[in-house]
N, C-alpha and C positions, 0 to 999 in steps of 0.2 A: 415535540418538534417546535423549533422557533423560526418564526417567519422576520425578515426582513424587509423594514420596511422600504421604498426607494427611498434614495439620496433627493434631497430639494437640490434642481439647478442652482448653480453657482450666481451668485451676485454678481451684477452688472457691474465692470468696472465705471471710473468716474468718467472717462472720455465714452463708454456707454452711454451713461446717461446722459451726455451732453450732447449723445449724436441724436439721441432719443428726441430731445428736447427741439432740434434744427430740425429735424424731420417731419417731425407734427406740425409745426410752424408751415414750413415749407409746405407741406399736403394741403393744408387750409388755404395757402392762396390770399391769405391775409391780410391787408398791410398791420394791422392789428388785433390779436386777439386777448383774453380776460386770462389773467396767468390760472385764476382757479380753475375755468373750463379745461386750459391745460395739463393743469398738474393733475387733475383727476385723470388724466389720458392716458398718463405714463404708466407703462408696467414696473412700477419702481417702490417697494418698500420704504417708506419713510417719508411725510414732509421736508425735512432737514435736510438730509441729501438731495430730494430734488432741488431745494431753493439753496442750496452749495454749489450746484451745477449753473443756476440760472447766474449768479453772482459769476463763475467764474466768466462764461459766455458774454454775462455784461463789460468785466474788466478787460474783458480782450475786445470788445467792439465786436460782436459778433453776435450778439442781440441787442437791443435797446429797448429802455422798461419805462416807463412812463406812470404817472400817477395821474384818476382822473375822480375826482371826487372819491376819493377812500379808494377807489379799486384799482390794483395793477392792471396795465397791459403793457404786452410782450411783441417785437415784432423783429425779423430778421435785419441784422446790421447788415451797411455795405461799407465801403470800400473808407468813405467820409468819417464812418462810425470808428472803424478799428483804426484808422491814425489818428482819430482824437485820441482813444485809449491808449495808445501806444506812447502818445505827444506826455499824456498824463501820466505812463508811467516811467520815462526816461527823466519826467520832473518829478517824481518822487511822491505821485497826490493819487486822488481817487478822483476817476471821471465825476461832473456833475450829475446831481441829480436834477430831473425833469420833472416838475409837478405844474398840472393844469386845476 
């Protein structure tokens, strides 16, 4: 007799993980939190995908990531953030980066 194992649920698509990412943000209440505290939060297989997702969320204004002595932090874009993004990419460039 052979048994069968379950199926692993299916992987999160990428707009998954990027709701994943807005969500946790959003719960904390934040104006800032430490991306690592985050990325440990996700249910998401992989560094690389999660910080593909963070990338993409920063290029649209829709997070902003800061550097503060070596360590990221992540916090929910508004409204200012994503027409910079949008401003940067109708010119053809990559939003600046922020380091304190």
């Amino acid at each position: 007799m052979t048994t069968i194992a379950p199926a692993a649920p299916p992987a999160p698509t990428d707009e998954q993980v990027e709701q994943m990412i807005l969500d946790t943000l959003a719960e904390t209440r934040e104006e800032l939190v430490p991306w690592a505290w985050l990325r440990r939060r996700l249910p998401v297989t992989g560094f690389w995908r999660a910080l593909a997702a963070l990338d993409r969320l920063w290029l649209d204004g829709r997070v902003y990531v800061i550097r503060v002595r070596g360590c990221n932090y992540v916090g929910l874009g508004d409204e200012h953030d994503m027409r910079m993004a949008a401003r940067a990419k109708a010119q053809g460039r990559v939003p600046a980066v922020r380091c304190v």
